[in-house]
C-alpha positions, 0 to 999 in steps of 0.5 A: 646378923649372926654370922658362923663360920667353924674353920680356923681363920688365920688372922693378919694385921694390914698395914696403913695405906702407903704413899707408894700406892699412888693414892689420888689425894687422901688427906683430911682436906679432901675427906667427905666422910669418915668410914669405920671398919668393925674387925675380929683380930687374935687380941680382940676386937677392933674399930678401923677409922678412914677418911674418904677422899672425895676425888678418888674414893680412897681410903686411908686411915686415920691417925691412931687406927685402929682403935678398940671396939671395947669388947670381942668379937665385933660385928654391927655398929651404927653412928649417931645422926649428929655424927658425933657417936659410934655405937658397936655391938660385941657379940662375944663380950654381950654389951654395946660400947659407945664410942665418941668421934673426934673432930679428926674421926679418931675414935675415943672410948666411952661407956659399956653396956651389958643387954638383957640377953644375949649375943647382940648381933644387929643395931638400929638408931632414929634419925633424930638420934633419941633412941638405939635399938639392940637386937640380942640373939637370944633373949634372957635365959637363952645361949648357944648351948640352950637355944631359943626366941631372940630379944629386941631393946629400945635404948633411950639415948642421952645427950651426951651420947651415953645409954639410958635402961632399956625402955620396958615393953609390956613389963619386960625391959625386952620384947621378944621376937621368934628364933635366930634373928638376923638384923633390925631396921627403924623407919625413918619417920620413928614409927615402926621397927622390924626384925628379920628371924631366921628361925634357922642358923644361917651359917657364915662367919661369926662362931657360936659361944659353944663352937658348935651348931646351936641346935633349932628349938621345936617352937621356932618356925618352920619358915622366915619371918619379919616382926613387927612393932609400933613405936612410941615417943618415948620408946615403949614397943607393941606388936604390930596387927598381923606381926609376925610376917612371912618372909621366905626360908632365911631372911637376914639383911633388912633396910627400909627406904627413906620415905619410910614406904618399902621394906626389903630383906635379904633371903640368903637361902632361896637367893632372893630379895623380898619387898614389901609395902609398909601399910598404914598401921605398920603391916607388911604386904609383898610386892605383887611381882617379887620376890626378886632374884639375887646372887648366891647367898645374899646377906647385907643390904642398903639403899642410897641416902637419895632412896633410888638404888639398892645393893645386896652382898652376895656372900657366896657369889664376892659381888654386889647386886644392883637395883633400881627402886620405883619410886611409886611402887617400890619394886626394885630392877635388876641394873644393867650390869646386875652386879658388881665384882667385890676384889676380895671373898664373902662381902658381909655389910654394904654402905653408901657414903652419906654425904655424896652417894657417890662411893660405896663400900663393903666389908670383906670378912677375908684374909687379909682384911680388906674394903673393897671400894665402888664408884656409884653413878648417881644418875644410873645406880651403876657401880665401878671400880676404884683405883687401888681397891680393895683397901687394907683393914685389921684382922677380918672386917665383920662390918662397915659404915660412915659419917658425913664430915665437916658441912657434908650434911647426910642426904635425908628424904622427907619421912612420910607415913605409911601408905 
């Protein structure tokens, strides 16, 4: 998701957990996942590494963090399911940086990739690992000073963790999508990808290139959309029938459950979820009792590893909207409490702990940098305070996730086809 913010932020390098903080037990012995903080500092961009104490859902970092992220500007990364890569998109740098995670969760820097266009705001990666998806936003021979339709790349991924070319699609090593995307999602049965476009710049933390609001091209849409695309074995992308569907004003955030049947995207403009039934073929139809309200601004969203509860960042609002996914219809319920207080301001991306689902995590592009923490009640979705959160980052936290350490083996759901 592009992300634009036109005021000068002052930034603050945070200082490492302390033992004076009266941590229950960070120490690697207790470590069930190692969770990764992409940031923007004054001297570039950085990659923070935790480990998260299976206790108490602390966070303390790993020796030697943070770490470059290889370019500027950092804002999505997404580790390999073998836990064994990091792959970060540098938005002001224009390339994608492999990182390799070490046995400790220090992080050692591998190749760069330049994208075809440019920009590249959101990634995606299948769960059998073989293929990275790139989302630019912009596609060849667009910028913030000459704006226009966004690009979508399917990387074939080697295994050694390093990049193929990008697998061409219809002649092109790109294929292209409407204007101002915002995140892209890959099912997790590897059959379809999906992009949200904004079709309007929605205005939140990252600059653009030219400092100033890239103007709306009189070809993008008037409205939100989500584009669709079958998969191949091999990579190559096709429209889905139907695609490109309507999706409210701004959709951004975009997360798809595990069984590969719902889709949800964030539309940061008209406060709202917006669910879908992924149908057989890959076309989207709304849910019949959605959209859904959220809080003001929502922007990250994510679904637990077990796929029964979903969470939504509300920018604006600093809080976490909670729901409870029917399994059979997919629609989402509000919890009991709704909503969950993030400590600091305008909470950007949003992870559960893959190893557990017990503790979940935002980014908070705040200054100082912080994570803020939540317990997670496996049984009710709820979310609750953990001691001494939020936790210190570098610089100001444009993203987060995680990986499972150790024999702590991600949750997966059977991947079914769509319906």
């Amino acid at each position: 998701m592009k992300l634009t913010n036109f005021g000068q932020v002052a930034l603050a390098a945070a200082a490492c957990l302390a033992a004076g903080l009266s941590l229950t037990a960070c120490n690697p012995s207790s470590t069930i996942d190692y969770v990764y903080v992409t940031s923007t500092t004054s001297t570039g961009g950085e990659v923070s590494s935790y480990h998260l104490d299976s206790v108490s859902g602390a966070l303390s970092q790993v020796a030697g963090s943070p770490f470059s992220s290889q370019g500027n500007n950092p804002v999505a990364e997404v580790p390999s399911p073998n836990g064994q890569y990091l792959y970060v998109a540098n938005e002001a740098s224009n390339n994608i940086a492999q990182m390799v995670i070490g046995t400790d969760g220090q992080l050692s820097p591998g190749k760069t990739y330049t994208t075809p266009g440019t920009e590249p705001i959101s990634l995606a990666i299948n769960t059998t690992g073989t293929l990275l998806f790139v989302l630019d936003y912009y596609s060849p021979g667009y910028s913030d000073a000459s704006p226009g339709p966004g690009a979508l790349m399917v990387y074939p991924i080697n295994s050694d963790g390093t990049l193929g070319s990008p697998v061409a699609s219809s002649g092109l090593s790109y294929s292209p999508v409407q204007c101002f995307p915002g995140g892209v999602a890959v099912t997790a049965n590897g059959s379809y990808a999906y992009v949200t476009n904004t079709n309007s710049v929605v205005v939140t933390t990252t600059p653009p290139t030219t400092t100033t609001l890239p103007a709306t091209p009189s070809g993008c849409p008037a409205n939100g959309t989500i584009s669709g695309f079958s998969i191949s074995s091999s990579g190559v992308l096709a429209p889905v029938a139907g695609s490109p569907f309507l999706a409210g004003t701004t959709p951004t955030g975009i997360a798809i459950d595990p069984t590969s049947r719902f889709l949800y995207a964030t539309d940061s403009v008209q406060n709202q979820l917006i669910a879908y039934d992924i149908l057989a073929g890959g076309a989207l139809q709304p849910l019949i009792n959605g959209p859904f309200t959220t809080g003001t601004f929502p922007v990250g969203v994510t679904i637990d590893p077990r796929g029964e509860y979903l969470y939504v960042t509300d920018f604006n609002s600093a809080a976490v909207n909670e729901f409870t996914i029917n399994q059979s219809t997919g629609s989402p319920s509000a919890g009991a409490a709704n909503s969950f207080g993030t400590k600091q301001p305008y909470p950007t991306c949003v992870v559960v702990d893959p190893a557990l689902g017990r503790w979940l995590y935002t980014s908070d592009f705040s200054t100082p940098g912080n994570i803020t923490a939540a317990t997670l009640n496996p049984d009710t979705g709820a979310l609750g305070g953990v001691q001494n959160s939020p936790f210190p980052a570098n610089g100001i936290p444009t993203c987060v996730t995680a990986v499972p350490h150790g024999n702590h083996a991600t949750q997966y759901v059977s991947a079914n086809p769509g319906q």
